[in-house]
KOLFIBA-378076 format. One record per atom (N, C-alpha, C, O): x negated, y, z. Coordinates in steps of 0.2 Angstrom, whole numbers, padded with zeros to 4 digits, always signed. Each point is the difference from the previous one (the first is absolute). Layout:
! residues N
XYZ/...
This chain:
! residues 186
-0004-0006+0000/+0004+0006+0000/-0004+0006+0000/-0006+0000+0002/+0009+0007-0004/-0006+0004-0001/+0001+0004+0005/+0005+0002+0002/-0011+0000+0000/+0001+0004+0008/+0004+0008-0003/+0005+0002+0003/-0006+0001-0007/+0003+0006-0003/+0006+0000+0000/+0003+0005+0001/-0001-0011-0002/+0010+0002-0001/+0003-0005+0006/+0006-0002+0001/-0011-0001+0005/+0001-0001+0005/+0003+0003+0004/-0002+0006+0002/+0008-0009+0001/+0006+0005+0004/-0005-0002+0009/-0002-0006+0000/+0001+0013+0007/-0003-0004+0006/+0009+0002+0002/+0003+0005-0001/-0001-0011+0005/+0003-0001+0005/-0002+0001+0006/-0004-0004+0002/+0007+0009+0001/-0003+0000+0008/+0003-0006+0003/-0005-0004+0002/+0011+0003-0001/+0002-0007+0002/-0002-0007-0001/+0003-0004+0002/-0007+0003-0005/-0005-0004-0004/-0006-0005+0006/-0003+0004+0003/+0002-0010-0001/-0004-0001+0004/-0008+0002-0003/-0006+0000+0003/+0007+0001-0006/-0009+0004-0005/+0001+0005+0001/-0003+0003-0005/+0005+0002+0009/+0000+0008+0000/-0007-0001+0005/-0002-0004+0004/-0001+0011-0006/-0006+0002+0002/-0005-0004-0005/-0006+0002+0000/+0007-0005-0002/-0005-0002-0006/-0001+0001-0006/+0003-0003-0005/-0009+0008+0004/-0001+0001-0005/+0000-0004-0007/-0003-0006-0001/+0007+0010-0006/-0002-0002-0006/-0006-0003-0002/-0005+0003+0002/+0004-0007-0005/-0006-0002-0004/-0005+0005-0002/-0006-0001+0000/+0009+0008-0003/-0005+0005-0004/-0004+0004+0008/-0005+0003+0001/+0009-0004+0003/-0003+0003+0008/-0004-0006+0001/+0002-0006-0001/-0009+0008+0005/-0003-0004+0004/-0002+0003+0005/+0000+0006+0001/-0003-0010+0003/-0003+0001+0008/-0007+0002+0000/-0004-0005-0001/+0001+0010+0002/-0007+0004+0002/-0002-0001+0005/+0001+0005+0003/-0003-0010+0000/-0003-0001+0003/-0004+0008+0005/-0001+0005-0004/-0001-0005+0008/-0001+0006+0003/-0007-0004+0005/-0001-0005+0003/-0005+0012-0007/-0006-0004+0004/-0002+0002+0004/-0006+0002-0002/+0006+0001+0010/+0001-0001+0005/-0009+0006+0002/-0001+0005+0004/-0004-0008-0010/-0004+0004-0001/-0002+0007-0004/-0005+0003+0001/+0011-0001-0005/+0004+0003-0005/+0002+0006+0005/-0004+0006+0000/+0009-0008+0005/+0005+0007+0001/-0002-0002+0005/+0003-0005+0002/-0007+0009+0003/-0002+0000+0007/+0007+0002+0005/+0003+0005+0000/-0004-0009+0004/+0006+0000+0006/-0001+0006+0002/-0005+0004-0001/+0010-0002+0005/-0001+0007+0003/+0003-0003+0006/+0004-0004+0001/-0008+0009+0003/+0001-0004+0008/+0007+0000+0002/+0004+0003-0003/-0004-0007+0009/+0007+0000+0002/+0002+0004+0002/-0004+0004+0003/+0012-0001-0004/+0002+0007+0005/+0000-0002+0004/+0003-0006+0001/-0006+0009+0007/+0000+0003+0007/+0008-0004+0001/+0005+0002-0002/-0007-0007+0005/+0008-0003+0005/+0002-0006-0003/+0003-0004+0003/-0005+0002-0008/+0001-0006-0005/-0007-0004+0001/-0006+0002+0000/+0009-0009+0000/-0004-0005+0000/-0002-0003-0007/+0004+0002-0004/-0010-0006+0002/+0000-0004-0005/+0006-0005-0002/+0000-0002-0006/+0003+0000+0009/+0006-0004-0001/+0006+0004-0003/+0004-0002-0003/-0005+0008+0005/+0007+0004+0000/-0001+0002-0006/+0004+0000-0004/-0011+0005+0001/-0003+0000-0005/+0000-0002-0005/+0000+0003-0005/+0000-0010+0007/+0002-0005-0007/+0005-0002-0001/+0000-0002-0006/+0008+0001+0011/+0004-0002-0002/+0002+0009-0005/+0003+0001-0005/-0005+0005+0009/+0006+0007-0004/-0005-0002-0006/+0003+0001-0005/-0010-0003+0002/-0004+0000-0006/+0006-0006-0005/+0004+0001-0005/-0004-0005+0008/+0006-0008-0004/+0005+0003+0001/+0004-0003-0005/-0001+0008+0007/+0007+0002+0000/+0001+0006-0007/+0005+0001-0003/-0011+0004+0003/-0001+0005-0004/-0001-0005-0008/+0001+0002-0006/-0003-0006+0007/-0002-0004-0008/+0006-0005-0004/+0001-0002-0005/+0003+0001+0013/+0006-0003-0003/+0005+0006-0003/+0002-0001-0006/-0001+0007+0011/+0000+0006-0001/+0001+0002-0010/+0005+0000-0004/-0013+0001+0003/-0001+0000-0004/+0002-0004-0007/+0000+0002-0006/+0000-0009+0009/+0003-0004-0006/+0007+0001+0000/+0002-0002-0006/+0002+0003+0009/+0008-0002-0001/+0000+0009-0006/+0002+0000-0006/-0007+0008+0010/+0002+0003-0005/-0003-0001-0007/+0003+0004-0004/-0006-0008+0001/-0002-0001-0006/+0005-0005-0003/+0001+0001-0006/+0003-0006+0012/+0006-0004-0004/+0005+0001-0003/+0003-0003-0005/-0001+0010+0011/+0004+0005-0003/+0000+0004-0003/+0006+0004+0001/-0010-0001-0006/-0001+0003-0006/+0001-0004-0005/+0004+0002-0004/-0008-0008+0004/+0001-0006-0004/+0008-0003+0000/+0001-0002-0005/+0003+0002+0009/+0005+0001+0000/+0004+0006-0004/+0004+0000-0005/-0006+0006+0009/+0005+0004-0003/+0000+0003-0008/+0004+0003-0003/-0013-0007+0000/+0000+0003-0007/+0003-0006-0004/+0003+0001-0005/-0003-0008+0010/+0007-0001-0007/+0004-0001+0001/+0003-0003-0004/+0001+0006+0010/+0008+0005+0000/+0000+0002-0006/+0004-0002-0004/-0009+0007+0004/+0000+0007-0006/+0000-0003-0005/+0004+0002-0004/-0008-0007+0002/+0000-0003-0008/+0007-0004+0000/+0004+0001-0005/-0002-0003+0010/+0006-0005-0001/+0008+0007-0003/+0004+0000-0005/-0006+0005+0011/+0006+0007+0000/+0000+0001-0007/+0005+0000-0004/-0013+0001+0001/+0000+0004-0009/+0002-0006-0003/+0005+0001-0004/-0006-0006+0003/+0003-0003-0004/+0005-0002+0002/+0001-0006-0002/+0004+0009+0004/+0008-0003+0002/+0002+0006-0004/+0005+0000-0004/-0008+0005+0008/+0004+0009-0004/-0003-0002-0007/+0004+0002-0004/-0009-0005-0001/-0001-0001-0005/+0004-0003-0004/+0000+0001-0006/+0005-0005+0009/+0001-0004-0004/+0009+0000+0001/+0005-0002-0003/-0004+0008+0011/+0006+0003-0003/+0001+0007-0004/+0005+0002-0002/-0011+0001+0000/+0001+0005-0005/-0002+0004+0002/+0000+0006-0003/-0002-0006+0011/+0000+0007+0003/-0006+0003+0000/-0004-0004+0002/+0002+0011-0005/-0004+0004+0000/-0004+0005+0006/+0004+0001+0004/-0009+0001-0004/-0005+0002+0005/+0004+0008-0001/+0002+0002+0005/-0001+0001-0010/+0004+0006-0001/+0007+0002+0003/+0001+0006+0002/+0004-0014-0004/+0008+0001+0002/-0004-0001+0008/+0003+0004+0004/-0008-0009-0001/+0001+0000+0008/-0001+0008+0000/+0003+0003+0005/-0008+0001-0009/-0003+0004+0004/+0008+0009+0000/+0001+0005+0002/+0004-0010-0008/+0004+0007-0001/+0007-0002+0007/+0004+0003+0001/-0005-0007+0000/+0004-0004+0006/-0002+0001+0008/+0004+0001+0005/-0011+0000-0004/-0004+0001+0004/+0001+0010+0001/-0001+0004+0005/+0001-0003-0009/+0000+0008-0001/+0008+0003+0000/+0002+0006+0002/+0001-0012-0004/+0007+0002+0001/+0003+0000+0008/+0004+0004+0003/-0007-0009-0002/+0003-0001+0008/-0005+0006+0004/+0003+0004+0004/-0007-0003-0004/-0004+0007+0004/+0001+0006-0001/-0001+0005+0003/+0004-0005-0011/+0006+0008+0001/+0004-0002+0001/+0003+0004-0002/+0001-0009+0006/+0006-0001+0001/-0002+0002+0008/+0003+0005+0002/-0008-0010+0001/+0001+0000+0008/-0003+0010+0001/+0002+0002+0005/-0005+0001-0008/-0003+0007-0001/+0008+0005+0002/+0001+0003+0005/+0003-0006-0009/+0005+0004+0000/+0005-0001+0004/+0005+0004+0001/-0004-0011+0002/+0002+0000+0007/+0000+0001+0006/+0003+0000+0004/-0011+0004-0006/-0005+0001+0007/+0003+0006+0004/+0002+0005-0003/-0003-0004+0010/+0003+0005+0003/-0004+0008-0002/+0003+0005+0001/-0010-0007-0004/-0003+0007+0000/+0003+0000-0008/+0002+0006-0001/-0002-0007-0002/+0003+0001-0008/+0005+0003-0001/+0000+0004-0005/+0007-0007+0011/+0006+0003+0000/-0001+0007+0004/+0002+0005-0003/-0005-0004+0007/+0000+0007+0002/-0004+0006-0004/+0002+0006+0000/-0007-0010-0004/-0003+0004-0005/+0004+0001-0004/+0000+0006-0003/+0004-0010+0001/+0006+0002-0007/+0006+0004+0003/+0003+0003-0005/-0001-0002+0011/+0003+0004+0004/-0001+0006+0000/+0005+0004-0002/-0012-0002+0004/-0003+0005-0001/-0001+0003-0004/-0001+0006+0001/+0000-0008-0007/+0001+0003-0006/+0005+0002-0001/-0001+0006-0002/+0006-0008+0002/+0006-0002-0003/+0001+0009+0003/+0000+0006-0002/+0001-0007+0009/+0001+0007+0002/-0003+0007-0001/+0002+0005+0001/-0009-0007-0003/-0004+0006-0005/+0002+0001-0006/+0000+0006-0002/+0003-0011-0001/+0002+0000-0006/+0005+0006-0001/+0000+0005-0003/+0006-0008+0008/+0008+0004+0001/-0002+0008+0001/+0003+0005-0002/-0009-0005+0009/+0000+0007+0002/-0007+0005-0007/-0002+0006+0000/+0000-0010-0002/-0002+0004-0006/+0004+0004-0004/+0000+0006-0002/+0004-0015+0000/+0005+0002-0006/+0006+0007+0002/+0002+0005-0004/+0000-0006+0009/+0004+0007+0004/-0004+0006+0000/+0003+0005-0002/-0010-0004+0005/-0004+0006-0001/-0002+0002-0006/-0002+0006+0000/+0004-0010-0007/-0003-0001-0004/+0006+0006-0004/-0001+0006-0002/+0007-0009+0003/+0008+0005-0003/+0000+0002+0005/+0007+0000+0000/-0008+0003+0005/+0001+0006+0004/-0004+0007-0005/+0001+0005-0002/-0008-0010+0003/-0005+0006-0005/+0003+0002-0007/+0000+0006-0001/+0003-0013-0004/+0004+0003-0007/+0003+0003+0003/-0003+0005+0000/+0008-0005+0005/+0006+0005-0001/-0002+0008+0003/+0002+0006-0001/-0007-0008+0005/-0004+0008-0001/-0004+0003-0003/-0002+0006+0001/+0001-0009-0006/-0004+0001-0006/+0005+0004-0005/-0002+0005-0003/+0009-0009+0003/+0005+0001-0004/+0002+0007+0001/+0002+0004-0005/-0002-0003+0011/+0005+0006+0004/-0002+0006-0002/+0003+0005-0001/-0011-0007+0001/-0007+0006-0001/+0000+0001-0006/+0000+0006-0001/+0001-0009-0004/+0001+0000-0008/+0008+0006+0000/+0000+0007+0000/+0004-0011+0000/+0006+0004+0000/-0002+0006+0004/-0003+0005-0004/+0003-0003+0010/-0003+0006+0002/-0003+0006-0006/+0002+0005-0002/-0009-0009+0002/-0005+0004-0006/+0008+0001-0005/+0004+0005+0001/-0003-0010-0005/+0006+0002-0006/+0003+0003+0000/+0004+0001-0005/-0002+0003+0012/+0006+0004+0000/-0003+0008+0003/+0004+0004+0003/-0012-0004-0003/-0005+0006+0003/+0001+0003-0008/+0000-0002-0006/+0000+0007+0008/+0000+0008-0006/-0006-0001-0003/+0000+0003-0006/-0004-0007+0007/-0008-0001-0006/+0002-0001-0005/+0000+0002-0006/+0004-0011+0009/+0000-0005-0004/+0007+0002-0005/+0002-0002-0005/+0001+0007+0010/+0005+0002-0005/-0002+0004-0007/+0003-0001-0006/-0007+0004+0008/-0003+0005-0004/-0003-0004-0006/+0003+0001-0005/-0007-0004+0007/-0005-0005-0005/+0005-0005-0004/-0002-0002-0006/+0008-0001+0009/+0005-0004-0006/+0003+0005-0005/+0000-0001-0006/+0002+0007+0009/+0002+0003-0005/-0004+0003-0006/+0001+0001-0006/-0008+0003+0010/-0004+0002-0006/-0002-0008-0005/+0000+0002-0006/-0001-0008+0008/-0003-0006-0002/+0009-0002-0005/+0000-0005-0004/+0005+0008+0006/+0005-0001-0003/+0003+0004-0006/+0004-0002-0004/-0007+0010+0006/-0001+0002-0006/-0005+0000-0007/+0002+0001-0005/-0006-0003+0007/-0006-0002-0005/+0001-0006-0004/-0002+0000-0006/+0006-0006+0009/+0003-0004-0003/+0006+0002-0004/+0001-0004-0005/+0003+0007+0006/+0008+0002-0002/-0004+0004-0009/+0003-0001-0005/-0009+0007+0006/-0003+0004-0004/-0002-0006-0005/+0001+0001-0006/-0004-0006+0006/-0007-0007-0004/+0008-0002-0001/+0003+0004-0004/+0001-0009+0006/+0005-0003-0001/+0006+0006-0006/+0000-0002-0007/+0002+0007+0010/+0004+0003-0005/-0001+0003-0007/+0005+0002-0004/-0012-0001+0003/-0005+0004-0004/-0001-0005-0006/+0000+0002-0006/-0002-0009+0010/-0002-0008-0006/+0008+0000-0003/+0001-0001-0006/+0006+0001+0012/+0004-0003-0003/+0002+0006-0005/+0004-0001-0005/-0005+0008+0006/+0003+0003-0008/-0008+0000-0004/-0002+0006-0001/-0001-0010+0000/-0006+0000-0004/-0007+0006+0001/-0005+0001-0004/+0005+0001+0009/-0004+0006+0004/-0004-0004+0005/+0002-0003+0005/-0009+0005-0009/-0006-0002+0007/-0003+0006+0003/-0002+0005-0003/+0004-0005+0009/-0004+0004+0001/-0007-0001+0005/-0002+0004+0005/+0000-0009-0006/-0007-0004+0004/-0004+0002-0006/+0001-0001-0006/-0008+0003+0009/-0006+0002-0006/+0001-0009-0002/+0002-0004+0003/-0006+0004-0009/-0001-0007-0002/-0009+0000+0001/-0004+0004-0001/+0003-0009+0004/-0007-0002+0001/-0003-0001-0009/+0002+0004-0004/-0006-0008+0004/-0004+0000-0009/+0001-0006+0001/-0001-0003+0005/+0005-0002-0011/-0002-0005-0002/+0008-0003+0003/+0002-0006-0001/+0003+0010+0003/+0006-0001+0003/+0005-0002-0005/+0004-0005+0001/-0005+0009-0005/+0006+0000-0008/+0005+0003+0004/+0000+0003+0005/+0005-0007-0009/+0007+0004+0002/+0003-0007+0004/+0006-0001+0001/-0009-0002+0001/+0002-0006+0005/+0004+0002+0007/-0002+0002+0004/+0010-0004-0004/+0003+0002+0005/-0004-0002+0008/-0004-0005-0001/+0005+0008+0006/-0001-0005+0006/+0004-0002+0001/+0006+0002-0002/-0006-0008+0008/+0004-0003+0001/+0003+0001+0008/-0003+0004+0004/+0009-0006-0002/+0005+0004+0004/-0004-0002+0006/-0006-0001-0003/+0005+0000+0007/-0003-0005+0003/+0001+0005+0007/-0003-0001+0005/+0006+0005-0004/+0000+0005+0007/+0004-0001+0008/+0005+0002+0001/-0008-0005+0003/+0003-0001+0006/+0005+0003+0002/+0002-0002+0005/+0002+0008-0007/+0004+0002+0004/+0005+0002-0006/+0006+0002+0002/
């Protein structure tokens, strides 16, 4: 059987035993210098937490070996029902704006808005409508009176003059006799 597509069973009376591709290194004793005993411990005690860290260490290296072919077993399951690393990640992305927007700090912040929003938008047409007020005002001040009608006469003199055939605007060079066009705001 091939150790790569080897499923480990914890359950398994062979747990804790290493695959075939893992072996045992022996540890040469002349190699990695002991380090003294800590203060309060004996050599017995020493050696049993030394056997206890090594078992320690092998059950975490079993559990890797297990969890990576979870992971191989998990992608090829999502492989083979169709599911994409994309659709998990727009599903993953979908549930965390989702739980975002549930959040008590979210709703308070869109609260908050919301009421800046309304008391803008109120300061916003208080200001048109005094804007408006000030307009009308100016339009009915003696300037503006003065200035529609001079700007009213001038138009009334270019409009009545073209319609009985009378220019009486200098012609620039190069104008011919080309009418203007009506084009006057008031």
């Amino acid at each position: 059987m091939d150790s790569a597509s080897q499923d480990i069973n914890l359950n398994s009376p062979n747990k804790g035993v290493l695959s075939d591709f893992l072996t045992d290194v022996p540890v040469d004793p002349g190699v990695a210098p002991r380090t003294p005993a800590v203060e309060g411990l004996t050599e017995v005690e020493e050696e049993e937490l030394r056997a206890e860290l090594a078992k320690v260490e092998e059950e975490i290296v079993t559990l890797r070996q297990v969890l990576a072919a979870k992971e191989r077993h998990c992608g090829e399951l999502k492989r083979r029902l169709g599911l994409s690393t994309l659709g998990e990640l727009k599903q993953n992305l979908s549930r965390s704006w989702h739980d975002v927007q549930v959040s008590t700090a979210y709703k308070k912040t869109q609260e908050t808005l919301s009421q800046a929003g309304q008391k803008t938008s109120a300061a916003l047409s208080t200001m048109g409508s005094a804007i408006s007020r000030k307009l009308g005002d100016m339009r009915n001040s003696a300037t503006f009176k003065s200035f529609e009608d001079r700007v009213g006469t001038i138009k009334s003199k270019v409009v009545g003059s073209r319609e009985n055939g009378i220019d009486n605007l200098p012609s620039s060079p190069g104008s011919g006799d080309q009418p203007l066009p009506d084009h006057a705001p008031f």
